[in-house]
Each structure stands twice: as structure tokens, then as C-alpha cells.
Backbone as CSV, one residue per row, in Angstrom:
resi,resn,N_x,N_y,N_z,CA_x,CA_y,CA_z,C_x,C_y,C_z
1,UNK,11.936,-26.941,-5.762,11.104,-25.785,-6.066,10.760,-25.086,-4.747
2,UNK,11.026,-24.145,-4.353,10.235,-23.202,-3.482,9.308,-22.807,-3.183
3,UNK,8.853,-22.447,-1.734,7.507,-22.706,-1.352,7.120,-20.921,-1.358
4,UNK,5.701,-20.923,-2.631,5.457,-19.431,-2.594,5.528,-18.998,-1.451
5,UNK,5.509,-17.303,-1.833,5.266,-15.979,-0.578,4.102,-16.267,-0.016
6,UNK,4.217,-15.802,1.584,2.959,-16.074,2.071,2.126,-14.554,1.799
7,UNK,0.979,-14.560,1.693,-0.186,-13.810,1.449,-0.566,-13.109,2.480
8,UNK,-1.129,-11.979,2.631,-1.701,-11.604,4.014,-2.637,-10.227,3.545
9,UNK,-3.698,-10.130,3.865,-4.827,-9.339,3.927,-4.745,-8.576,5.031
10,UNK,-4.525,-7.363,4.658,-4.532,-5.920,5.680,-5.599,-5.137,5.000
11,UNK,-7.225,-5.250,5.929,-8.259,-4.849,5.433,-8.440,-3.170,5.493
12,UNK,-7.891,-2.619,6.882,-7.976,-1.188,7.046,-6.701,-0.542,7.170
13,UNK,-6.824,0.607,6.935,-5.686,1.774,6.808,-4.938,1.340,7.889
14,UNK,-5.420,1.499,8.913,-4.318,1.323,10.003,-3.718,-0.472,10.067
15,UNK,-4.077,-1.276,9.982,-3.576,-1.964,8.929,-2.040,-2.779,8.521
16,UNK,-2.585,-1.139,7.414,-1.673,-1.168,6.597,-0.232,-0.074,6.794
17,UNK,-0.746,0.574,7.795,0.001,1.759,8.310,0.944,0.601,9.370
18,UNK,0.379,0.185,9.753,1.165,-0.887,10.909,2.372,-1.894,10.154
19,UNK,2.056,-2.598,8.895,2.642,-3.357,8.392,4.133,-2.262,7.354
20,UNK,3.415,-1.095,6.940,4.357,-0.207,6.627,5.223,0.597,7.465
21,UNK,5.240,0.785,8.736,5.350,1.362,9.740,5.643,2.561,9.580
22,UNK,7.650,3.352,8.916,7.526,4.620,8.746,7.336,4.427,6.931
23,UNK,6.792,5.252,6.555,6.769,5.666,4.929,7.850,6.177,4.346
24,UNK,8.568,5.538,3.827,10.106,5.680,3.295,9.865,5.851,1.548
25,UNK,9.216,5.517,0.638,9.180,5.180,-0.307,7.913,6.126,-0.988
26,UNK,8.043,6.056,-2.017,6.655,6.789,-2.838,5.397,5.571,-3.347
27,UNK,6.412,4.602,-3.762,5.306,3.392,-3.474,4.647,3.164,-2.268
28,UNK,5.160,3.246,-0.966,4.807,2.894,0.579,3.842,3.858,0.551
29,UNK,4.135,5.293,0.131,2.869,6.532,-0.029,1.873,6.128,-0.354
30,UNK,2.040,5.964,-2.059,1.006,5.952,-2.767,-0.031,4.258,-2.178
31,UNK,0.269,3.176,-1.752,-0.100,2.100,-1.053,-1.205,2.294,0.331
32,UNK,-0.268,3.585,1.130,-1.327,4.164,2.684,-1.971,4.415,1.744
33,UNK,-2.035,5.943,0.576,-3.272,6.265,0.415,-4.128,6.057,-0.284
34,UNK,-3.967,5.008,-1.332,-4.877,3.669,-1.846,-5.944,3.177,-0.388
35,UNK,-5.031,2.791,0.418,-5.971,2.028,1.834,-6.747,2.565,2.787
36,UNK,-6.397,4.138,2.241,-7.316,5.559,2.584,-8.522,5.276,1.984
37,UNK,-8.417,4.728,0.761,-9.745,5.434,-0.371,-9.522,6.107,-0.976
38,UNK,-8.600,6.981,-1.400,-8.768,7.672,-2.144,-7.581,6.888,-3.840
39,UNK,-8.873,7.666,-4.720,-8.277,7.178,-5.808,-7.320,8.235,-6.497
40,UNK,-6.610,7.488,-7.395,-5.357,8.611,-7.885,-4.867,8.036,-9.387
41,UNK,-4.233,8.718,-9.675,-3.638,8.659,-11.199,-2.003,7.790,-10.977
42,UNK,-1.632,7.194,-12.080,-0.493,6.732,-12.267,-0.263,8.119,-13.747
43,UNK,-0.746,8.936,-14.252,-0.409,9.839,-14.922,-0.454,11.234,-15.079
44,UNK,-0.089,11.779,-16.449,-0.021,13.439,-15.481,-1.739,13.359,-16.359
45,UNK,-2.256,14.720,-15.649,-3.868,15.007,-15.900,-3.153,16.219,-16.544
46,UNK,-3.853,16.685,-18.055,-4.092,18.193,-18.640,-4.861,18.382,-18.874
């Protein structure tokens, strides 16, 4: 059996900006600006 993923806590933006380094992805996006604070939708708003 395999030994789980290790875990790691990146408390501030920069952080998390460090562990992401360039932002390639829309997940990698939406992840910085979660660690911004700011909150957001996974849907459309009408």
C-alpha cells in the first residue's frame, strides 16, 4: 500500500503565489484568488 500525499499549509497569498509560481491554469487562477480573499462563484449569476 502506498504512503499518502504529503500535506502542506500555505497560509498567505504569497504563499501560495510561491508554490504556484507562473499561473498557467484557470484552476491555478481561481486558487491565487481564493488566497486573496476574495470570494467567487463556481456559476453563472442572472
Amino acid at each position: 500500500m502506498p504512503l499518502p500525499a504529503e500535506v502542506r499549509l500555505h497560509s498567505t497569498p504569497d504563499a501560495v503565489r510561491e508554490v504556484l509560481e507562473t499561473i498557467d491554469t484557470e484552476q491555478e487562477a481561481v486558487l491565487a484568488v481564493y488566497a486573496m480573499g476574495y470570494d467567487f462563484l463556481c456559476y453563472d449569476v442572472k
